[in-house]
N, C-alpha and C positions, 0 to 999 in steps of 0.2 A: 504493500500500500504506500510505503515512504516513496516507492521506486515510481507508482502513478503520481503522487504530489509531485515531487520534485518536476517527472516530467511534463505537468499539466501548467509549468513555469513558465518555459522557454515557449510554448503552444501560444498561451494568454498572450505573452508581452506581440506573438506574429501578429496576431488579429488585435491589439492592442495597436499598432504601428497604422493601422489601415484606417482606426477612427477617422473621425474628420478633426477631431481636437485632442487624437493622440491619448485620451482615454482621460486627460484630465477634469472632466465632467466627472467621472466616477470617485474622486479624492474626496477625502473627508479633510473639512474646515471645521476646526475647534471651536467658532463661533458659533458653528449652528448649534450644535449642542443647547442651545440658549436661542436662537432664534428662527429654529425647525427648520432653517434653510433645505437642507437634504439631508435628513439623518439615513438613509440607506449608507451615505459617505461611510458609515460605521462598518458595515459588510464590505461592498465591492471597490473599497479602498484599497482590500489586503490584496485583492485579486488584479491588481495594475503593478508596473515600477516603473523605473527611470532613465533604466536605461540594461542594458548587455550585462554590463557588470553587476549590476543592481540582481537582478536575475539569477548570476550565476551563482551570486555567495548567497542568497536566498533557498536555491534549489541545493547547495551545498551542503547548509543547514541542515535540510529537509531530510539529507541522503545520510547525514552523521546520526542527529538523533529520531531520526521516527523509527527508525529498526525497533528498539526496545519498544517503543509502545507499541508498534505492529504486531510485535510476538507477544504481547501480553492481551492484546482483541485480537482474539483469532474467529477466523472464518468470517463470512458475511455480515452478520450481525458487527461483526468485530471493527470490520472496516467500516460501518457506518459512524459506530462509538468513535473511533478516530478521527476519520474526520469531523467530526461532531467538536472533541476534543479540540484539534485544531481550529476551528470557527470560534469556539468557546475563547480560547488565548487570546486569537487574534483580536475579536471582541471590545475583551479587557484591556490588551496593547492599546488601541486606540480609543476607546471612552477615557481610559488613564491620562493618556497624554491629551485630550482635549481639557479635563481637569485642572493640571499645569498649566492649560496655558490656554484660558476661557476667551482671551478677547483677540486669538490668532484667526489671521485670515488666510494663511497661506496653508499650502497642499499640503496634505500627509497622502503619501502612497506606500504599499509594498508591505509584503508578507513577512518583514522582520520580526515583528512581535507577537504574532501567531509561530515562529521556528522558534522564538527566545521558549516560547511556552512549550515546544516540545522537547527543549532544552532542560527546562527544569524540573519536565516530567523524568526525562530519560536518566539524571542524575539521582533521581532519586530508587531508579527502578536498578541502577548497576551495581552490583555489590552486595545485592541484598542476599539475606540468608534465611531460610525455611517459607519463601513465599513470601516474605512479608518485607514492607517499604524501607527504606533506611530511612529513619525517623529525623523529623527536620533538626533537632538538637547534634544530632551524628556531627561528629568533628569533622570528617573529610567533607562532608556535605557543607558544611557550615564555611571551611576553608575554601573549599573550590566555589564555593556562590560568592565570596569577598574578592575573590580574585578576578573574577566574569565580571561582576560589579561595578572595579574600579578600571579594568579594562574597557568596559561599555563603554564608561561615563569621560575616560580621557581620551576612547576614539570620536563620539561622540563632540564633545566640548574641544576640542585642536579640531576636528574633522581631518583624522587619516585615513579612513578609509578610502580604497583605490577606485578611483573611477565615480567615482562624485564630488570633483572640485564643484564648487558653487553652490551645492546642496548641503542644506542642516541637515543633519543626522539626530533623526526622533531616538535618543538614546531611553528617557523618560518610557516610551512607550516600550522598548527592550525590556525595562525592567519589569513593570507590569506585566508584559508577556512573561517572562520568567516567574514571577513570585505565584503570576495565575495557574501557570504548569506546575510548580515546585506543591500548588495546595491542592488542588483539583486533581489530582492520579491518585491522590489517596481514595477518595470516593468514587469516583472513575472505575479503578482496579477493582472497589468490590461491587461494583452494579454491571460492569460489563467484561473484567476480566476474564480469562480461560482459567479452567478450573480443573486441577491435576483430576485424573482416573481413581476412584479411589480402589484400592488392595483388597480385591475380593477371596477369602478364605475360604475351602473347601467345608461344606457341613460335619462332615465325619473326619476334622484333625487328628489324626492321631500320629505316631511315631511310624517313621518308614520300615517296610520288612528289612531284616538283614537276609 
């Protein structure tokens, strides 16, 4: 399923290219939030970007962490839960970052904070032992989200990321997407997770003939 996202990336931004205004009708402005302008902007925001580059470390994302949540919705059902999950992040990424910054009129686009949330799911699903989450207090979790954090926040704030000279980087909304994956796979995992086979034992146990 991570392998259809990722690829449904590169598809969007082709027929994205052919708009008439390049898909930025579909951007969410922080101001509507407050003045109903176009709140769909919340949804079909995540589904546009910026550009090639924009795309590719988006669809990158996609391909590092949706594996682990993919193997934890298994089957049909599973891959609905996913992407479900995924819209849910993305969701947050952007109502979040309209919050921060209520009287902005300029674009947000791009699936970064829908992948930060499958980022924080999949962190918390690696490692784990007997089935169960690595619990948000876990030191390495706790270390490795300080770390994503402050990386975010100084690519974001300098703007290094490649291939978006002249574009603000919604680091704000990264986070959001994160902290909404890092909460939401706990309940997630047990409404729609795969669920081991359980050890069915024979009625008549007894000791093997010698």
């Amino acid at each position: 399923m991570s392998v259809l996202l990722a690829g449904s990336m590169p598809a969007l931004y082709l027929i994205q290219e052919r708009l008439p205004d390049a898909g930025l009708s579909l951007a969410f402005r922080p101001s509507s939030l407050w003045t109903g302008e176009w709140w769909p902007g919340l949804l079909t925001s995540m589904f546009v970007h910026g550009g090639w580059a924009h795309v590719a470390m988006n669809a990158a994302g996609a391909l590092a962490f949706g594996p682990p949540l993919a193997r934890l919705m298994g089957g049909s059902r599973g891959a609905v839960s996913f992407l479900l999950f995924y819209i849910a992040c993305g969701l947050v990424a952007t109502g979040g970052y309209g919050l921060v910054h209520p009287d902005s009129y300029d674009s947000l686009i791009g699936a970064s904070g829908a992948v930060f949330g499958l980022m924080g799911g999949a962190l918390r699903l690696l490692g784990r032992r007997n089935q169960r989450l690595r619990p948000l207090q876990d030191r390495g979790f706790l270390t490795t989200t300080a770390v994503i954090m402050a990386v975010n926040a100084a690519v974001g704030l300098i703007g290094l990321a490649p291939g978006m000279d002249g574009a603000r980087i919604a680091w704000e909304a990264h986070a959001f997407g994160f902290v909404c994956g890092a909460l939401l796979i706990g309940p997630w995992a047990k409404a729609f997770g795969s669920r081991p086979e359980p050890f069915a034992s024979p009625p008549d146990l007894r000791d093997p003939d010698v």
